[in-house]
N, C-alpha and C positions, 0 to 999 in steps of 0.2 A: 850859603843858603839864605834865603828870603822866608821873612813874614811881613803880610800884609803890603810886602815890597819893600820889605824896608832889609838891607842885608844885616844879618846876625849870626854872632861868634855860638857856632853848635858844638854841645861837648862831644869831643872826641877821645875820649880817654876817664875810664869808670875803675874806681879804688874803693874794692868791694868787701864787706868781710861777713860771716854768719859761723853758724857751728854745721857740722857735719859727725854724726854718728858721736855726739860731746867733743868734738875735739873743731877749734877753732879753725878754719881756712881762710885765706885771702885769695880774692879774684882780682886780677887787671885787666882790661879791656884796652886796645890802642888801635887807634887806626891811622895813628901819626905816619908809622912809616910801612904801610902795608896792613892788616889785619893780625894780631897777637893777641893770644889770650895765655896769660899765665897761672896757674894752682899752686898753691902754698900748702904746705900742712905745720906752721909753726907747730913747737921747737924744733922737729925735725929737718935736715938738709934737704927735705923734698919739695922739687920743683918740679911742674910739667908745663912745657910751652909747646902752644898749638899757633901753626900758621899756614898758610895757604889751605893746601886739599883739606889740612887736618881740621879744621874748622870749616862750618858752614852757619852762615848767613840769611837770615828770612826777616824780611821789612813785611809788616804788620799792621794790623792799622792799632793796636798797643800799644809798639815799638819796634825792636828789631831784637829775635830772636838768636843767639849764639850756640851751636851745637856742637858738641865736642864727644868721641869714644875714648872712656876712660878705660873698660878695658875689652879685648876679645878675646871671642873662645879659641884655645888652642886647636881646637880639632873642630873639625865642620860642624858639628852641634855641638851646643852649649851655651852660655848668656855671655850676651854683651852688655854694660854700663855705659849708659850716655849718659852726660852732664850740659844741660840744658840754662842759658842765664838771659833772663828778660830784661831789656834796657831801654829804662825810655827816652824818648826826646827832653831833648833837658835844651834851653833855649840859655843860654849866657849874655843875651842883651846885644844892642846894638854894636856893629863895628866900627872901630873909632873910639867910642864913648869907654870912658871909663865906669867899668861893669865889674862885679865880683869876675874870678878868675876858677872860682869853684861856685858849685852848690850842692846841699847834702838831698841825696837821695836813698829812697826805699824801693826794695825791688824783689824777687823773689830768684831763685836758682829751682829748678826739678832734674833730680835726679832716678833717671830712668833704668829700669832693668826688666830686657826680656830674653825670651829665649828662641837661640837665631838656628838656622840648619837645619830645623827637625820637617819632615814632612811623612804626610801629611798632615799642615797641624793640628795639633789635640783642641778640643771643643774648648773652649774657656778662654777665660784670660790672657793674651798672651805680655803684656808689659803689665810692672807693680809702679810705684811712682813713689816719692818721698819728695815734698817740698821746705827746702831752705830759705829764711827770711835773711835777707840779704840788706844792710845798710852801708854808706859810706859816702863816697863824692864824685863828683862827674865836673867835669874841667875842661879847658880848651888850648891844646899847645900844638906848634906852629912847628911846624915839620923843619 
């Protein structure tokens, strides 16, 4: 990538953490070898990796939006949870030159929930929203 034409090391890879419902998560972000996003829920062994279909991708003029279904309804109506993580451009300085290899960023997660299947739909509301503050590092490694 180019700024100003000058080429520069773009993070590719965001090591994110915030709390969810009190309880701590960790987000990873890689685009090193394809698109991965991974969920933590220390201390717990729960892991969730999303890649290819299972995430989705939206460049922004903020950043670049990552969207992920955490969970669906079993049966044709009922709510889905999407988890939503905003990422910005984070510039890590000239190529070549010796530049940090990180830098700390702040960012936010939205965590979505509506209600999918039902028709026709009921007057109102149909997604709630809960936003996560999100801090950690954003970095650049070489596939």
């Amino acid at each position: 990538m180019t700024v100003d034409n000058i080429p520069v090391n773009v993070a590719n890879k965001f090591t994110l953490s915030g709390k969810l419902d009190g309880r701590e998560i960790i987000i990873t972000y890689s685009t090193v070898d394809g698109p991965l996003l991974t969920l933590q829920r220390p201390p717990s062994d729960l892991l969730l990796e999303f890649r290819g279909k299972d995430l989705v991708q939206q460049d922004t003029e903020i950043g670049t939006l990552i969207t992920v279904v955490l969970e669906q309804p079993s049966k044709p109506e009922g709510t889905e949870v999407q988890l939503s993580v905003l990422l910005p451009f984070v510039n890590l300085g000239p190529v070549g030159e010796k530049n940090p290899v990180q830098a700390d960023v702040k960012t936010e997660a939205i965590l979505t929930t509506q209600k999918v299947g039902i028709l026709p739909r009921p007057i109102g509301q149909s997604q709630t929203y809960e936003f996560v503050p999100l801090t950690g590092t954003a970095s650049f490694q070489r596939s």
